[in-house]
Each structure stands twice: as structure tokens, then as C-alpha cells.
ROSELO-555771 format. One record per residue (C-alpha): residue in one letter; x, y, z. Coordinates in steps of 0.25 Angstrom, whole numbers, plus 2048, in hexadecimal, padded with zeros to 3 digits. Example, Ala and Ser with C-alpha at 12.3 -4.5 7.8 and 13.67 -1.06 7.14 Angstrom:
A8317EE81F S8377FC81D 
END
This chain:
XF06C0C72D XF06C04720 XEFFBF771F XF06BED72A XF0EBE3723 XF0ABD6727 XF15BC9725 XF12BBE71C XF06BC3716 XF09BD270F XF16BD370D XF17BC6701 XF0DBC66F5 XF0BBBA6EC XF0ABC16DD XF0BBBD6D1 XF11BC56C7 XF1DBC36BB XF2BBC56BF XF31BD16B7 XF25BD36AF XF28BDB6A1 XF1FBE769F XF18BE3692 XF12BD7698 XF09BDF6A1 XEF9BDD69D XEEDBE369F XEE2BDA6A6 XEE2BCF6AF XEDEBCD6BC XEE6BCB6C8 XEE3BC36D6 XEE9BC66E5 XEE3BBF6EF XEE1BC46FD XEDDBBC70B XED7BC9711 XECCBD270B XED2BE1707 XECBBEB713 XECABF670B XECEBFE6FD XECDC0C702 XEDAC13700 XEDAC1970E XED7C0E715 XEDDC03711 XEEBC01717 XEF0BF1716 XEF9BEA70C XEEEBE4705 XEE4BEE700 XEF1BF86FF XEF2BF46F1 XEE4BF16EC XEE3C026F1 XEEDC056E8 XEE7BFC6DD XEDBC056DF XEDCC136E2 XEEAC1E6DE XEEFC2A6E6 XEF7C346E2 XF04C2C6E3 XF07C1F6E2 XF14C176E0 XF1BC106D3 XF17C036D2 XF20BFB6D9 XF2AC046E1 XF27C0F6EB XF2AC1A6E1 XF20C256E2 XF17C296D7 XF0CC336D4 XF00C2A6D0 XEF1C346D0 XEFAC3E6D0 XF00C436C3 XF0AC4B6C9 XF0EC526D6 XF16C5E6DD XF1CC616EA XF1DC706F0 XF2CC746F3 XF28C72703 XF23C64700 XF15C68705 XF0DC6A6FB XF0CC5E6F2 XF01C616E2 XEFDC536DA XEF8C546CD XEEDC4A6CC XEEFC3F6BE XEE0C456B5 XED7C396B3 XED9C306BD XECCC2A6C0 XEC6C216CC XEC0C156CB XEB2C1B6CB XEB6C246BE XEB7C316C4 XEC6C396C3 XECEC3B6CE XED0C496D2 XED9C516DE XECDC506E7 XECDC436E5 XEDDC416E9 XED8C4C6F7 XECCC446FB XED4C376FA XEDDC3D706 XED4C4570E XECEC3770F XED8C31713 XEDDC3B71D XECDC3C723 XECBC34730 XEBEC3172C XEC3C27721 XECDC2172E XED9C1E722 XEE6C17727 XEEEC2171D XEE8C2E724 XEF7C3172B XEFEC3171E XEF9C3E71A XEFCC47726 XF07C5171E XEFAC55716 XEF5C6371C XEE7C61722 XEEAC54725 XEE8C56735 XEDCC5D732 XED6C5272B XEDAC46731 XED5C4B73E XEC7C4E737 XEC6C5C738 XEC7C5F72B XEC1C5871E XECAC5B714 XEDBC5B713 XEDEC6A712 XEECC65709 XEE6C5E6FF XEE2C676F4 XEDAC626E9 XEDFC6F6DD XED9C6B6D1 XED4C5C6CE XEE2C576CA XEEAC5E6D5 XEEBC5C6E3 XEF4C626ED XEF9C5D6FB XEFDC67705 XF07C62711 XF07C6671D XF16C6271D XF1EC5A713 XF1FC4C712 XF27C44709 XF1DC3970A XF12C3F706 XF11C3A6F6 XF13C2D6FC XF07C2E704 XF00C336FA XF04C266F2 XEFCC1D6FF XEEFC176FC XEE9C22707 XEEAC2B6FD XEE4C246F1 XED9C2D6E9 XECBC276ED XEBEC2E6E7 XEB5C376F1 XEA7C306EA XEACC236EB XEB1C246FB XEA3C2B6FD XE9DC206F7 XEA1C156FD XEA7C1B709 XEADC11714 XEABC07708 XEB3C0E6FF XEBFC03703 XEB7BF96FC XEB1C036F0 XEC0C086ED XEC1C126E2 XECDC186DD XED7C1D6D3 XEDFC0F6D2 XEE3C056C9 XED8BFA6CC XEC8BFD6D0 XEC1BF56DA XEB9BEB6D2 XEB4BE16DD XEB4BDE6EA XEADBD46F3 XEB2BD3700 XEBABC7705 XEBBBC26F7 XEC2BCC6EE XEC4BD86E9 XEC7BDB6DA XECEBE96D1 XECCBED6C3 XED6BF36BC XED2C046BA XED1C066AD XED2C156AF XEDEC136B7 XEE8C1F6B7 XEF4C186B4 XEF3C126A6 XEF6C036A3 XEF4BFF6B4 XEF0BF56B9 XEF0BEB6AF XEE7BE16B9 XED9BE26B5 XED6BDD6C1 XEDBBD86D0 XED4BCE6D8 XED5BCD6E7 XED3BC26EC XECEBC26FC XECEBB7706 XED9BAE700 XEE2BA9709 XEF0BAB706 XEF4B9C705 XEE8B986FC XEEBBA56F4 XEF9BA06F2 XEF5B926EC XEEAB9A6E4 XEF7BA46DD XEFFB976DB XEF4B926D5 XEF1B9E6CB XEE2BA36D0 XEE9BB16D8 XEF3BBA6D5 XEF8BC06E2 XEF6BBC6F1 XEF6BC86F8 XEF7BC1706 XF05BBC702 XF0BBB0701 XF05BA770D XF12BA8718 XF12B9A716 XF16B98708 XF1FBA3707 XF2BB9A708 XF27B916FE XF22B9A6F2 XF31BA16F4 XF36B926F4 XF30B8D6E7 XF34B8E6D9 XF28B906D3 XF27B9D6DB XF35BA26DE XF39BAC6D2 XF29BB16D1 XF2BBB86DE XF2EBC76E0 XF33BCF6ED XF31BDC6F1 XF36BE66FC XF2BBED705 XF2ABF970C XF2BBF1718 XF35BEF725 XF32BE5731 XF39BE973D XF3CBE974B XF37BF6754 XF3FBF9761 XF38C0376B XF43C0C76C XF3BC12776 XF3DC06780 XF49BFF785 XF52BFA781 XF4DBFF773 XF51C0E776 XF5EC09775 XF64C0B765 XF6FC00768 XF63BF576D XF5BBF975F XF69BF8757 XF6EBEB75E XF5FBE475B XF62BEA74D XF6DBE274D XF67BD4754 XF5DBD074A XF5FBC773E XF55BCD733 XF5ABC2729 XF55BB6733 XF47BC0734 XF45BC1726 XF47BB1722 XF3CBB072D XF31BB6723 XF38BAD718 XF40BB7713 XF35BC270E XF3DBCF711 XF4ABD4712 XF53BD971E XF50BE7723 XF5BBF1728 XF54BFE72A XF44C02729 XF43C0671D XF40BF9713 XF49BF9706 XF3EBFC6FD XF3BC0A705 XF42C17700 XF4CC1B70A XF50C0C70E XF60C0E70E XF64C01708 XF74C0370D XF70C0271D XF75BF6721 XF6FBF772F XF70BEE73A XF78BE3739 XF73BD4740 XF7EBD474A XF7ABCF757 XF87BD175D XF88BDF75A XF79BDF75E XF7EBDA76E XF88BE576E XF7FBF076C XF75BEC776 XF81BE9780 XF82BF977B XF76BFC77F XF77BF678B XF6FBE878A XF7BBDE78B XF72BD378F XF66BD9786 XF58BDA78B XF49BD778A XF41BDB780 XF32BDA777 XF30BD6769 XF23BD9764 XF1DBD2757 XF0FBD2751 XF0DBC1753 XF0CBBE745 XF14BB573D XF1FBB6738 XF21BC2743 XF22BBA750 XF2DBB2747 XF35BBE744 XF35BC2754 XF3BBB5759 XF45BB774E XF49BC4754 XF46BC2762 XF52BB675F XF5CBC0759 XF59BCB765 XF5DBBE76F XF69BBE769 XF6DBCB76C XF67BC977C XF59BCF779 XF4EBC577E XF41BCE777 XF34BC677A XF2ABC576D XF1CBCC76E XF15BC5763 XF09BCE763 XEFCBD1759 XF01BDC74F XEF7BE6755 XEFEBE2763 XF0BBE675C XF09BF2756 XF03BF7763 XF0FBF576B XF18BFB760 XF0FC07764 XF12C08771 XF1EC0F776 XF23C05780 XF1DBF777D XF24BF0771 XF33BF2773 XF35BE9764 XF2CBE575C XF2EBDE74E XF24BE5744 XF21BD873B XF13BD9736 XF13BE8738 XF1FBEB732 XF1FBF972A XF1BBF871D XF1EC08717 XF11C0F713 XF18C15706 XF26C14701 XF2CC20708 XF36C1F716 XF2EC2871C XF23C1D71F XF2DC13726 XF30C1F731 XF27C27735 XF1BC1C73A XF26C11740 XF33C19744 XF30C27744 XF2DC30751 XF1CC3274C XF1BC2174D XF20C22759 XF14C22761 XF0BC1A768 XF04C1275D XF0EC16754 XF15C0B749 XF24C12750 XF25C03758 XF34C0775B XF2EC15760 XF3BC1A759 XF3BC2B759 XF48C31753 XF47C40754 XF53C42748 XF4BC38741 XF40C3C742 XF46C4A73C XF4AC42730 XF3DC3A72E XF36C4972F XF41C50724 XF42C4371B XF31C43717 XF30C53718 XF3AC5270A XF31C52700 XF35C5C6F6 XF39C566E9 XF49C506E8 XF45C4E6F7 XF44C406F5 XF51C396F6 XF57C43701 XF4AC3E70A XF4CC2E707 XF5AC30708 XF57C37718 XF4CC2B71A XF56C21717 XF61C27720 XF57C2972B XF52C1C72B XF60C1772E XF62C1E738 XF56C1A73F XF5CC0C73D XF69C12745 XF5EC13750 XF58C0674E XF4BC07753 XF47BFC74A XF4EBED745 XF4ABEF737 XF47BDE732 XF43BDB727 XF3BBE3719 XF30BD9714 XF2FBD5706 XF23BD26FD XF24BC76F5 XF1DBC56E6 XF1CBB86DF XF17BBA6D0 XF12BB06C4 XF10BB56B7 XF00BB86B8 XF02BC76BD XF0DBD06B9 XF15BDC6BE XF21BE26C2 XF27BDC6D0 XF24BE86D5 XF17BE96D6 XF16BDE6DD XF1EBE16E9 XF1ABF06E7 XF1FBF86F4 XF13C006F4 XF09BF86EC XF08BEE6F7 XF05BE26F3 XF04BE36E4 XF03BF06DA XEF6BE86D3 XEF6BF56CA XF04BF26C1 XF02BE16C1 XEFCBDA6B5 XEF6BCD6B1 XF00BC86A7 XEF5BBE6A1 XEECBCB69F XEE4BC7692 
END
């Protein structure tokens, strides 16, 4: 599961850049400070897994893959090139020649093999181990009896070649995942378990300081494989500064970027005033909160009670709640994701028509049921606000505001939460492909005891789809297989195992001190910040 998105605190970003800024103003030079409440827990690229250190990983180390600055366009990155065998299983990257690590040594194949053997190993315990289960061998080693990946082959020094033990139209996307980032053997033996605090990679910026609790501090890599990036010659974190004070020091000029948000109390007002309302920026996230019903427990296992609770909850009213900071949501998928249809009207708010199908299914007078929310505002907030509109329509659910933990517990369970709203959990995609908003929260596999399937939705005919859209990955493959995402995602909404609410936005506010596209700011993938492509405009 990809870093939990938490309300108020990830999803809006303070930054301070130039509206439409023109190409020949970017500098070299410069310094840039983001401030942070919370020290970073780790900078190894197998590890780390949270929104705040996603970024300073990708500042810091390169894979194979990586994504054009700004959108969720693919894009070869240590590779110079790639192919892919007629069956989609067999998948040859030609490595980019002198690209050197922060220690000065060149990146080779065996480099780019250890990196995921690494990852995959259960000795190193990495969250991203699943990702990499169509390699061949990956049983083997993630269950430790083997030592190596039998489908990674290392050819030559600039050439590596994957072996599948069955396609997956995902795969260069999870090659583009920090898990897979190109780390050097001598450096991990060195450090070992401290190589999160020693990080050496391939990436844009070098570790230059760290001192625990109080910040953390990148130099620009001279040697960097991408000419003319970054132009920062250096970022300063900042750690232990809480997010109001931070905000009085940005307005006062001493920091940059607050990377803990705006503080949810003065969200309203920097919108609100003059001096602030045309500096700020807004971007989609790969992001939906919603509503889970257990379609494995009554009355969920009836389509017309999911539709006619489609149909009873005002989403406008929800998102004016969270002042505004996301737009209405009508299908899984967010807007900003490959395969959302942006012609699906969905549900209409129609609380009569809503009566008539539970009357159709058989609940004139309605009936009971439990709404589960993680108990932190604004979540609890957002419950009353649809307990209210399912009243209206004669369903009395009772809230069970409960601990995240306690919440995501239940989800797991096959008859214990018949709703629950997935505020402060909501799925935040892994990378930009629809593949990753099915199989973990609505396909048959999340299904499970544990599982992240909270509606415990299994649609054998989907399920078919889901298997035929992500084994298409021959070349000209692609828009057939996001045209068959797109068209099964709406027909999961004709089953309405879930109320889709809201897609969260993230919002920037610039000055004129740092510069860069929009873009980079409310990179998709690049959460928060794409450090690599911003600029200090008074660079001397």
C-alpha cells in the first residue's frame, strides 16, 4: 500500500515559486529551505515508504525508470534504451555509460541486479518486496532459499535483462519505484543497517549533513547524469519546526517550503487574502476517498442498497467541509490517473430516487447500520455529514470513530465493518497506472483477511479483465489496455461496492525567491516537490 494519506497535513504544501516562470531565467546556485515538524526515519530506497522521505529518495538515488518531471509519463532514466520480447516476458535495458555514484565509482548491470535482489531478500524486510513478484525466481528468493534472482541477468556491464515469469504491463512502472533504485554493494556493506542514514546513490543531490532532530542538508551532484540538473546547490531540511511557527517564518522570508502543510487552521485565510490568492497553485493527486460497503454482509450484498447510497450522499457539502481542497469524485480512478473516463457521469444526488431502490430491495422502512472512521479530524466531521444524508433516506448507521489501526483492522475482516469512510487512509496510487487502484482495494487478491478490499468486492468477469488488461504489454498495446481499464472500472461502479467522494488536491503558494514550472510543484509522482528541476532565481 502506498504511503497513507493523512488530511490536513500531506496533501497541501506551502512553496514558494514564480507563477509561469520563462526558461531563460532558471540559475545555477542557491540554496533552498523546507522545513519539517518530524525527523526523516530513513533514506534507504528499500525502506522508506511515507510521503516525506519519498522525495528526498528520489533526490538521491535513480533506477532504471523514472517519470517526466511533472506528469506520470514514463521515461528511461539509467537506462539508455530498452526492449521487449514479442510474448512480453523478456524485457533488455541498455544501461547510459558513465554514470557515476556519489562515491565515484561507475554504475554497472550488477549494480542495477544487486539493487533488486536487495530489495526482494527477507533479510533487508523491504515494504516494496511484493512489487516484484512476476520476476522469475522471485519465490524462491523471497522465501530465502535462494540468494540470488534467477531472472535477472547481468550480460555485459551496460546491459541487463529481466525474465518474467509471466507479463505484466506494470512492470516498467515498478521499475521506476524507489525499491528499485540502483544502491552500491560496498556502500550497503559498509554501513549496513545504517546505510539509511549513509545514503549513496546515482541522484541528483548528495547527502551532505545530517544531524539528527535538527536537519539534514543535499549538495547538488556535480557528476550528475543529466546535464544542466538540478540548479539548487543545495537543500536544507529543517527538522522540528512546527508547522504554524514555520508558516510565520515563510511569510517572513527565512524558509522556503513547509513540508507539513499549511497548519489546518489558516487554510482559510492564506486562500482568503490578497497578498496570497494569485501565488497559489493546485494540483490533482492520484488520490480518491471513499466509502467501502461489505458486500459480503447484509444489506451490502444487495446492488440496489449500494447504488441507492450512491445515490443519498451529498459530495459537494463533504468537500466544503475540508474547505474546498478537492474535487467531487464519480468513479475510483482520480482524474489525473490513466484510464479515469472523464464522460461517466455517475451517480446522481437524488435522495428520492435513492428511497425507491431500497424500497426495491426491500428496506422501505430502511435499516441499521455501522460507520467506521479513523477518529481524527476532519474525518469524524465528514461522518456526521453522511450519517445525516443516510437518515434521510431511513438509514440510521451509528459512527465508530476508532484509532487508524483499529480501522484498518476491521476493514480486514470479513464480517466486522459493514461501511466504513477511508478518510486518513484513503488510497494514494503507488505509481501512475490503473492497475494499482484494482488489484489491492477491489480486486479478488485484496480480498482477504488483512487485506486493503474493505468492501470484500470479488468479481469473477472482472477479475478476467483486470488479469487480460496488465498481461498486454506488447508495444501498441497500450491504449487498447487503458481503454479496457477505463471500461472496467465503470462497470465496477454499475456494482457499487464503493461511494466514490471526493479526489484531494494539493495546494502550492509561491513567491518569487524559488522558481519552476507548476508542475514540479504539484508533481504527481514526485510527492511533495521535484527538488531536482527548481531554481533559486536570486542565484548569484
Amino acid at each position: 500500500m502506498k504511503r497513507i494519506l493523512i488530511y490536513l497535513l500531506a496533501s497541501v504544501f506551502v512553496l514558494m515559486l514564480p507563477m509561469g516562470s520563462s526558461a531563460d531565467a532558471m540559475k545555477q546556485g542557491g540554496t533552498m529551505t523546507v522545513t519539517y515538524k518530524d525527523d526523516v526515519v530513513t533514506l534507504d530506497p528499500a525502506i522508506g515508504y511515507d510521503w516525506q522521505n519519498w522525495s528526498m529518495i528520489k533526490s538521491l538515488f535513480s533506477g532504471l525508470m523514472d517519470y517526466k518531471p511533472g506528469t506520470t509519463v514514463l521515461t528511461p532514466d539509467l537506462a539508455e534504451s530498452y526492449t521487449i520480447s514479442p510474448d512480453g516476458l523478456v524485457y533488455t535495458f541498455k544501461l547510459r555509460q558513465g554514470v557515476k555514484f556519489h562515491n565515484g565509482r561507475k554504475m554497472v548491470a550488477g549494480d542495477v541486479k544487486y539493487s533488486i535482489e536487495r530489495t526482494i531478500n527477507p533479510k533487508t524486510q523491504s515494504p516494496g518486496q511484493g512489487f516484484y513478484g512476476m520476476i522469475k525466481g522471485f519465490d524462491e528468493l523471497a522465501s530465502g532459499k535462494a540468494d540470488v534472482l534467477s531472472g535477472i541477468t547481468a550480460v555485459d556491464d551496460y546491459t541487463v535483462r529481466f525474465d518474467l515469469s509471466r507479463p505484466d504491463a506494470t512492470f516498467l512502472h515498478v521499475l521506476g519505484l524507489n525499491f528499485a533504485f540502483v544502491v552500491p554493494k560496498e556502500a550497503v556493506d559498509k554501513y549496513g543497517q545504517d546505510f539509511g542514514k549513509n545514503p549513496v546513490g546515482t541522484g541528483a543531490f548528495s547527502l551532505e549533513e545530517w544531524k539528527l532532530g535538527q536537519r539534514v542538508v543535499f549538495a547538488r551532484n556535480k557528476t550528475y547524469h543529466h546535464s544542466g540538473i538540478p540548479f539548487l546547490d543545495k537543500v536544507i531540511f529543517e527538522i522540528g519546526q512546527e508547522p504554524s511557527v514555520a508558516l510565520l517564518r515563510l511569510q517572513r522570508g527565512e524558509v522556503d517550503i513547509l513540508g507539513d502543510g499549511i497548519p489546518p487552521a489558516r487554510f482559510v485565510q492564506i486562500m482568503k487574502d490578497a497578498q496570497y490568492k494569485d501565488l497559489v497553485v493546485e494540483g490533482g493527486q492520484l488520490q480518491t476517498g471513499y466509502i467501502s460497503m461489505n458486500v459480503k454482509m447484509k444489506p451490502f450484498d444487495n446492488v440496489k442498497v449500494r447504488q441507492a447510497v450512491n445515490m443519498a450522499i451529498n459530495k459537494q457539502r463533504i468537500v466544503t467541509i475540508i474547505n474546498n481542497r478537492a474535487v467531487v469524485a464519480n468513479q475510483p480512478l482520480p482524474p489525473s490517473m490513466p484510464g479515469y473516463d472523464k464522460d461517466y457521469k455517475g451517480y446522481p444526488f437524488d435522495q428520492e430516487k435513492a428511497k425507491a431502490l431500497l424500497a426495491e430491495a426491500g428496506y422501505t422502512d430502511g435499516f441499521e447500520t455501522e460507520l467506521y472512521v479513523m477518529n481524527v479530524d476532519p474525518n469524524p466531521r465528514i461522518a456526521q455529514a453522511i450519517q445525516q444524508d443516510l437518515a434521510s433516506i431511513g438509514i440510521k448507521a451509528e459512527i465508530k470513530n476508532q484509532s487508524q489501526a483499529t480501522v484498518i483492522a476491521a476493514g480486514g475482516e470479513a464480517d466486522q465493518a459493514p461501511m466504513i469512510w477511508s478518510g486518513g487512509m484513503a488510497w494514494i496510487a503507488d505509481y501512475p497506472d490503473p492497475s494499482n487502484f484494482y488489484g489491492p482495494i477491489l480486486g479478488c487478491g485484496g480480498a482477504v483477511t488483512g487485506g486493503w478490499n474493505w468492501a470484500w468486492y470479488c468479481n469473477d468477469d472482472i477479475e478476467k479483465a483486470a488479469v487480460k488488461a496488465d498481461s498486454m504489454s506488447k508495444a501498441g498495446d497500450e491504449a487498447k489496455r487503458i481503454d479496457l481499464w477505463r471500461s472496467t472500472f465503470i462497470k465496477i461502479m454499475g456494482d457499487a461496492p464503493w461511494v466514490p467522494i471526493f479526489n484531494e488536491q494539493r495546494f502550492t503558494m509561491h513567491a518569487d525567491r524559488i522558481g519552476g514550472d507548476d508542475s514540479f510543484f504539484v508533481d504527481p509522482v514526485h510527492i511533495p516537490v521535484n527538488y531536482e528541476n527548481v531554481y533559486a532565481k536570486d542565484a548569484q
